[in-house]
C-alpha positions in Angstrom: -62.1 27.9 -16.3 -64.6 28.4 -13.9 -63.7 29.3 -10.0 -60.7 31.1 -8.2 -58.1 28.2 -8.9 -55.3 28.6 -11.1 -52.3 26.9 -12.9 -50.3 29.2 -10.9 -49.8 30.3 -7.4 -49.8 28.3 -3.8 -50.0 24.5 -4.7 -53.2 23.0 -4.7 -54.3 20.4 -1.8 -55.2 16.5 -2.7 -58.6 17.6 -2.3 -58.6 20.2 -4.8 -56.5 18.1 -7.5 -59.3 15.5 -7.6 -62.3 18.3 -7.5 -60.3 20.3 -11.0 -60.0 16.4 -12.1 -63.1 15.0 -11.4 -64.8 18.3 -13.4 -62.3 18.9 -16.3 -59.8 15.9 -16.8 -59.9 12.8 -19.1 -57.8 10.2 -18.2 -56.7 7.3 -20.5 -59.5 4.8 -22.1 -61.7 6.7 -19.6 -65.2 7.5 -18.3 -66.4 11.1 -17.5 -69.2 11.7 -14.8 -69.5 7.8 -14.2 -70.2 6.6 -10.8 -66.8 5.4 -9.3 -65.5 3.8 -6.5 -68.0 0.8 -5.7 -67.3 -3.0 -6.5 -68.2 -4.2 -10.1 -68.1 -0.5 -12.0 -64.3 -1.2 -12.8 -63.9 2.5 -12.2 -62.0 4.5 -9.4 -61.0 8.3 -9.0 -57.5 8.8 -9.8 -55.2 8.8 -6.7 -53.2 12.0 -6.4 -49.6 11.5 -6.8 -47.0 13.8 -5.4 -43.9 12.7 -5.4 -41.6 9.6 -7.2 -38.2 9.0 -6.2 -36.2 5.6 -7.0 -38.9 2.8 -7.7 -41.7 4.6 -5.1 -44.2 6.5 -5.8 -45.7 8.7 -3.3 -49.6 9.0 -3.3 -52.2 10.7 -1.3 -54.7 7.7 0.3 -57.7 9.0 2.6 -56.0 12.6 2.7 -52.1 10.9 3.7 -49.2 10.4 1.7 -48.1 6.9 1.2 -45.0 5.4 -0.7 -45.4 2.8 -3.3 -43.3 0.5 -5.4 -44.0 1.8 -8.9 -44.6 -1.7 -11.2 -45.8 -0.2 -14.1 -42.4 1.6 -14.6 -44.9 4.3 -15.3 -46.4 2.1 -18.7 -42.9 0.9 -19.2 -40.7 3.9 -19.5 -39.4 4.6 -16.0 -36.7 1.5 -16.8 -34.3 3.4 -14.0 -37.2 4.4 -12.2 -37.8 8.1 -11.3 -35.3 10.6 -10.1 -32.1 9.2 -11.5 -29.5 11.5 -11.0 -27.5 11.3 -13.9 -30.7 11.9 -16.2 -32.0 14.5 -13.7 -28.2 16.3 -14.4 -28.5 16.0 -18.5 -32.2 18.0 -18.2 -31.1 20.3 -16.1 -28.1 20.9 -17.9 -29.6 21.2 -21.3 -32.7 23.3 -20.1 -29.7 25.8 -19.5 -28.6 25.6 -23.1 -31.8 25.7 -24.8 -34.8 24.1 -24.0 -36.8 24.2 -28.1 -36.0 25.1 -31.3 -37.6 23.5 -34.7 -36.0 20.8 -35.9 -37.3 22.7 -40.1 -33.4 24.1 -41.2 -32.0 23.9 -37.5 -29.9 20.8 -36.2 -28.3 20.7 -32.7 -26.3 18.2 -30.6 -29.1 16.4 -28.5 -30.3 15.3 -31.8 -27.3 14.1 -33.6 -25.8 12.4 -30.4 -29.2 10.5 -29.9 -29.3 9.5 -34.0 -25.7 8.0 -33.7 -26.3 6.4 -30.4 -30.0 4.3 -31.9 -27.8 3.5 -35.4 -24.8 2.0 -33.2 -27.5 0.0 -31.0 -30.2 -1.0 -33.2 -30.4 -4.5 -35.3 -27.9 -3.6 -38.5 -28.9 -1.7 -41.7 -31.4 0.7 -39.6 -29.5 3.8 -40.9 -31.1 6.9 -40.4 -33.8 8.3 -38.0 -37.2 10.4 -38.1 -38.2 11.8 -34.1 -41.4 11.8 -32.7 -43.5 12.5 -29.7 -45.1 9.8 -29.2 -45.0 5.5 -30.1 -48.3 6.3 -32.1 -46.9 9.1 -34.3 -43.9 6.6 -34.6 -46.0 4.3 -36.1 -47.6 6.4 -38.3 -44.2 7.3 -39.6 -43.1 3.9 -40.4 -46.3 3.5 -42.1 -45.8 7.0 -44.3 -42.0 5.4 -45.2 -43.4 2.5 -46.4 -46.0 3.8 -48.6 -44.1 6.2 -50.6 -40.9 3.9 -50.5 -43.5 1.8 -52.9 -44.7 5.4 -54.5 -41.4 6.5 -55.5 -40.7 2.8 -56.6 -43.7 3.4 -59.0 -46.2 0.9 -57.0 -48.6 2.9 -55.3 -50.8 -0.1 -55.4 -49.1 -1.3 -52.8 -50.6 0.1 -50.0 -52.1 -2.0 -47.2 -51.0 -3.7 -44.4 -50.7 -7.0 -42.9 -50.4 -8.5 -39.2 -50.9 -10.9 -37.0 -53.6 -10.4 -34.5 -53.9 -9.8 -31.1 -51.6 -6.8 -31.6 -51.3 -3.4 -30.3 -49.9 -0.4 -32.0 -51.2 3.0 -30.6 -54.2 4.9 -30.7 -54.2 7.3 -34.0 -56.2 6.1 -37.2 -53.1 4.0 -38.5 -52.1 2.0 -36.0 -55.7 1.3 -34.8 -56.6 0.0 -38.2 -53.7 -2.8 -37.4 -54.7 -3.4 -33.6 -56.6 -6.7 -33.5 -59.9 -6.2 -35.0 -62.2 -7.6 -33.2 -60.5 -8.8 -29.8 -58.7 -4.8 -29.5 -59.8 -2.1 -27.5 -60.6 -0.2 -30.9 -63.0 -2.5 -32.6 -65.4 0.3 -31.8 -63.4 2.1 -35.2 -63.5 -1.2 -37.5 -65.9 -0.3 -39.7 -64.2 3.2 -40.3 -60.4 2.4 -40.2 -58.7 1.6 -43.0 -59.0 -2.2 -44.0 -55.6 -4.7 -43.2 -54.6 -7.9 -43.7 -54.5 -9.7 -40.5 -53.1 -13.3 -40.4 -54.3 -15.5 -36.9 -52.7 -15.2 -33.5 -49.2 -16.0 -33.3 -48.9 -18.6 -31.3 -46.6 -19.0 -28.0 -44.7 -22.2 -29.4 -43.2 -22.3 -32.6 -45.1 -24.5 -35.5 -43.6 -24.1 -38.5 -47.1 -25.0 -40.0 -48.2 -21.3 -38.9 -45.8 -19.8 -41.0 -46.2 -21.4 -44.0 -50.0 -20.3 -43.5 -48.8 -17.0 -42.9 -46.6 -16.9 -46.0 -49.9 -18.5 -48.2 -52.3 -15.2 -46.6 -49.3 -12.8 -47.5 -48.6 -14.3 -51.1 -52.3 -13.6 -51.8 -52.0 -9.7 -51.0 -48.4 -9.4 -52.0 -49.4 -7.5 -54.8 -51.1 -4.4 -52.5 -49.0 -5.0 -49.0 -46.9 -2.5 -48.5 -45.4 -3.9 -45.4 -46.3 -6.3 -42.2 -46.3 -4.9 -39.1 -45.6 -6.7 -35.8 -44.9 -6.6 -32.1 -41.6 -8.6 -32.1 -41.6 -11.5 -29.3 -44.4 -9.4 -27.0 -47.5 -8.4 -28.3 -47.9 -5.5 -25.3 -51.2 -3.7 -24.5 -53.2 -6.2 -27.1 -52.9 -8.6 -24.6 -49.6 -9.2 -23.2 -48.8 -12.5 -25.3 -45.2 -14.0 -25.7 -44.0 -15.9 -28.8 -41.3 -17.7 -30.3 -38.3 -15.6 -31.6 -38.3 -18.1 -35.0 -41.6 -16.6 -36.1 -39.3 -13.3 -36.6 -36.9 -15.3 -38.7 -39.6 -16.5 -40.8 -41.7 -13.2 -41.0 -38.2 -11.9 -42.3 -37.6 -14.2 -44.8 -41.2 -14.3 -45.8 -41.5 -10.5 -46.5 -38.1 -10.7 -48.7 -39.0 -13.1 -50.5 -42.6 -11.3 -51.4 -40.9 -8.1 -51.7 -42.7 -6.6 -48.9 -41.2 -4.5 -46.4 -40.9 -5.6 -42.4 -41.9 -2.8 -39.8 -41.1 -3.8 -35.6 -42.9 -2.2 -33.1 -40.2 -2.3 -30.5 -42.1 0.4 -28.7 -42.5 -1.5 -25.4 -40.1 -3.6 -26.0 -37.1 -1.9 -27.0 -34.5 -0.9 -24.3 -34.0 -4.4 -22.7 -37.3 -4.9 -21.4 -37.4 -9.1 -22.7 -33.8 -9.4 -21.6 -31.8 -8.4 -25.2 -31.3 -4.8 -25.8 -34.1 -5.2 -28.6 -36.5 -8.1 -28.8 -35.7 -8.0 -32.7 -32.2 -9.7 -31.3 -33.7 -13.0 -30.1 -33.8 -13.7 -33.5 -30.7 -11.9 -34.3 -33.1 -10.7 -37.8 -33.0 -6.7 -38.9 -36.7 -5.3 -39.9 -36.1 -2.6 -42.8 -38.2 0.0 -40.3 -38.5 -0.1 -36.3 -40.2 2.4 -34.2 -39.0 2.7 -30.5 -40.3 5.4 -28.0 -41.6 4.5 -24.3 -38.2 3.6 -21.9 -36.2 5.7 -24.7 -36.1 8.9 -22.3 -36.3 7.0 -19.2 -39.6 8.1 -18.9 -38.8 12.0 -18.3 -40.0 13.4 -22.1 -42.5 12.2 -24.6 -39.9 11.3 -27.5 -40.4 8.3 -29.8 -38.0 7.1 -33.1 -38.5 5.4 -36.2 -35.7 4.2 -38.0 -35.4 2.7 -41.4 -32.7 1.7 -44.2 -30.6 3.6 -46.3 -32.5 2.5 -49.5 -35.8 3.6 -48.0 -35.1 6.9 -47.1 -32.6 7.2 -50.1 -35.7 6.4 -52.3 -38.3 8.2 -50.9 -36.2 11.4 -51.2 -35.7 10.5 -54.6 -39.7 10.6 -55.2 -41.8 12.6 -56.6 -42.6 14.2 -53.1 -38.8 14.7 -53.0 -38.7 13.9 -48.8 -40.8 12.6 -46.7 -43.8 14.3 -46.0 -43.7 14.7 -42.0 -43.1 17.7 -39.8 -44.0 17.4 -35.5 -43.8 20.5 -33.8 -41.8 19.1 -31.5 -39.7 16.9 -33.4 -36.4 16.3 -31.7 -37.1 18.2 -28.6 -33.5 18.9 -27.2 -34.4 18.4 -23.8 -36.1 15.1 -25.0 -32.9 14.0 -26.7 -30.5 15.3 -24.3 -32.3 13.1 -21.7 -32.6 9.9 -23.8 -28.9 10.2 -24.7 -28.4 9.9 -21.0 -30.9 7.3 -20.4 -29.2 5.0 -23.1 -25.7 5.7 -21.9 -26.9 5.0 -18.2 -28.6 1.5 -19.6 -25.3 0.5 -21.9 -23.5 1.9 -18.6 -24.1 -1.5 -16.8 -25.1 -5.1 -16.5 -28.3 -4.4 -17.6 -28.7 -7.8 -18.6 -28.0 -9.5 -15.4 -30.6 -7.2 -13.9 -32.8 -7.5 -16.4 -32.3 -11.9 -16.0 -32.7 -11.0 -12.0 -35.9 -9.8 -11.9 -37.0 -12.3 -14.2 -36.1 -14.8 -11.9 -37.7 -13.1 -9.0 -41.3 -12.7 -11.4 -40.8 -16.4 -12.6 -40.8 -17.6 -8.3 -42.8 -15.2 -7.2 -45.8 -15.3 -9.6 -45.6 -19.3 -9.4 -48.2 -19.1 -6.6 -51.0 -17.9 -8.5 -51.0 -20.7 -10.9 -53.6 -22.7 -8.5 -55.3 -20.0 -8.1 -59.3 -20.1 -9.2 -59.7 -18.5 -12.1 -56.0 -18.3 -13.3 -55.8 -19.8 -16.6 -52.1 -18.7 -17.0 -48.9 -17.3 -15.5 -46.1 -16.0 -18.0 -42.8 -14.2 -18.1 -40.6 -12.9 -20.7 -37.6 -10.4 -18.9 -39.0 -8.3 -16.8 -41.9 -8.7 -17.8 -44.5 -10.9 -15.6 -48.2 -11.8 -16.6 -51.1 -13.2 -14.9 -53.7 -14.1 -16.9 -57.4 -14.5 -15.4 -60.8 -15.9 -16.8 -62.4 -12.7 -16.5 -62.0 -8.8 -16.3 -60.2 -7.6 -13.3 -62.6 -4.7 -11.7 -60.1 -2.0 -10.8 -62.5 -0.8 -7.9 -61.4 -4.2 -5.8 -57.3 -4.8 -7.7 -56.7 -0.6 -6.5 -57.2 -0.9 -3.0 -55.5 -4.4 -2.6 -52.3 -3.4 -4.2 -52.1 -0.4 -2.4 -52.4 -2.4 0.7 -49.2 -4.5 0.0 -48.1 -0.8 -0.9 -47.5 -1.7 -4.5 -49.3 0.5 -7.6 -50.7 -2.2 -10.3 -53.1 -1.0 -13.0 -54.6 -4.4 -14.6 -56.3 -4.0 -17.8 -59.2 -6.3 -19.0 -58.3 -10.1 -17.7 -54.2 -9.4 -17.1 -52.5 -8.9 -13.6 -48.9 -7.6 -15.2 -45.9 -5.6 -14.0 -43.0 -4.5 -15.8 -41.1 -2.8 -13.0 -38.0 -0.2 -13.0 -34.6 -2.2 -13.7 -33.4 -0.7 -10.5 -35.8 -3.0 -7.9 -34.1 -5.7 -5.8 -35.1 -8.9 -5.1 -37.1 -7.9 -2.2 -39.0 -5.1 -4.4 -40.1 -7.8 -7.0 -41.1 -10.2 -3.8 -43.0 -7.3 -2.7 -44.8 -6.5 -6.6 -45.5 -10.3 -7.1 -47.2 -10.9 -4.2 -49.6 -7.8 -4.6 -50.5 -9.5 -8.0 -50.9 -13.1 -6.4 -53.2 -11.2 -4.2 -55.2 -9.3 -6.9 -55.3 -12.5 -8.9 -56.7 -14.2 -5.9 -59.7 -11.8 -5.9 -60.6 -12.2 -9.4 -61.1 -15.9 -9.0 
């Protein structure tokens, strides 16, 4: 790197941070050297953050620190939001034990505890687990099960996938083949990525008519599908849609009765987040594969799960292959596992639910003024989980600024005002979030 400023040493200054940022960093779905900061680009420099503590996050605005509440959850993972004592105790704790080894020949506590606590909490029959580092490479997982599960059953024609669209599943070549096609922030890829089956939107309601359509599309591929993939109950960063638990029970039944296998993406949604413990449990239905990752560590550690069935991973180690053919680095970090374990315990440790129900209440009032809003075309909630949807994109240049005045951090994407905040904010947090999104809605319209 060019210049006299290090990784190491005194700490930089705010301005410094955003000079090293503005030269050599990309952030997320991201623009380098485009003018920022004006109305209509949709584009602002990223606000130097210093601290978090609690719900708040503390950022640098026109060279002074302010707090803010945190709404994001920090893209959903901070469910006890940031500092946590307890979790803050189980890193330290395990960084004093061991902080790496491989996970090739070596096993170690972290791991094992965090295997049995996922199989005791999960839907039943998801019996053993594969780490990861991230809800993509989760994905990607699930996705390598299910095609040699069919390999070592001596179908290796069965190797597509099918979903529904308007989905979301990560950013690596496999799960961007089965993000919405066309609609998804990776259409750029279509013509490259590897060709799916997608069946129509899901629709909020339930209409039985939908899934016998969806069972027609599925019978005509049956013969190459090796699994469908969904979002159970929230379709997340495809567009923030809600949907009627009975789909799941049909998708289930559907997929056995094909002989095809059922993969959830509980990746944002696993943890509580829609008010049960998984949103597979609305529909009290068990996929044969799940991927979690996100709220998993509390949002400390990069660390992501995919589970699947005795018979699956009994017959893929009984392939030709003889196991399955995945290896991270990182796989089953300990401080990663040590930290989840005490993210889940923390989580099971109390009325989540009622919390979870709280703040649902408090989004379901509080987002109720932006229904009359021009350009609001609609307002939803599922948990804690609140959505505004607009007629067209929100420019981030104009939402920024106005959330930070009402002190609250919001990052809109495309046409949706959303917040899924930290389990720990009380009602007069959520007041506080849902009126900053009243307000960005306000300026969209």
């Amino acid at each position: 790197m060019s210049g006299t400023v290090s990784g190491r040493g005194p700490g930089l200054t705010p301005e410094q941070i955003g000079a090293i940022d503005a030269a050599h960093l990309w952030h997320p779905y991201s623009t380098i050297g485009a003018a920022t900061g004006s109305k209509g680009t949709g584009v602002l420099p990223p606000v130097v953050a210093v601290a978090a503590r609690g719900a708040w996050l503390t950022l640098i605005r026109d060279g002074k620190p302010i707090e803010v509440l945190d709404a994001m959850s920090s893209w959903w993972t901070a469910i006890h939001g940031h500092g946590h004592p307890v979790l803050d105790a189980a890193l330290t704790t395990q960084l004093g034990a061991m902080n790496h080894v491989m996970f090739g020949g070596l096993t170690h506590e972290p791991a094992a505890r965090l295997a049995q606590l996922l199989v005791d909490i999960t839907p039943a029959g998801l019996e053993t687990v594969f780490f990861s580092d991230s809800g993509s490479v989760s994905v990607e997982v699930a996705v390598k099960m299910a095609l040699q599960y069919w390999r070592s059953r001596g179908q290796p024609a069965k190797r597509r996938l099918m979903t529904w669209r308007g989905g979301y599943h990560g950013d690596t070549f496999t799960p961007m083949s089965i993000c919405d096609p066309d609609g998804g922030m990776h259409s750029l890829w279509t013509d490259i990525l590897a060709r799916q089956v997608f069946a129509p939107q899901v629709p909020r309601d339930y209409d039985p008519a939908y899934s016998t359509a969806f069972e027609t599309q599925l019978a005509q591929h049956a013969a190459e599908l090796a699994a469908v993939v969904v979002e159970p109950v929230v379709q997340g960063a495809g567009g923030m849609r809600f949907h009627d638990p009975r789909y799941l029970c049909a998708v289930r039944d559907i997929c056995r009765r094909h002989d095809v296998l059922l993969i959830f993406d509980e990746i944002a949604t696993g943890f509580g987040r829609t008010g049960e413990l998984f949103a597979a449990n609305h529909a009290a239905v068990s996929p044969d594969i799940m991927c979690v990752g996100k709220a998993l560590t509390g949002g400390y550690l990069s660390l992501a799960a995919t589970l699947c069935t005795t018979d699956i991973a009994h017959t893929i180690s009984a392939g030709a292959a003889g196991a399955l053919m995945h290896g991270p680095t990182f796989m089953a970090n300990p401080l990663a596992c040590a930290v989840s374990v005490a993210s889940v315990e923390v989580l099971l440790g109390q009325d989540w639910r009622s919390r979870v129900a709280e703040i649902s209440a408090g989004l379901t009032a509080g987002l109720e003024a932006a229904r009359g809003l021009p350009g609001v075309t609609d307002v939803r909630v599922c948990g804690a989980i609140g959505v505004i949807e607009c007629d067209r994109s929100v420019d981030l240049a104009v939402a920024t600024p106005a959330a930070l005045d009402r002190r609250v951090w919001l990052r809109p994407f495309r046409n949706l005002v959303y917040a899924m905040p930290p389990y720990i904010c009380p009602p007069i947090e959520i007041a506080q979030i849902t009126s900053a999104m009243v307000e960005v809605a306000g300026l969209v319209g």
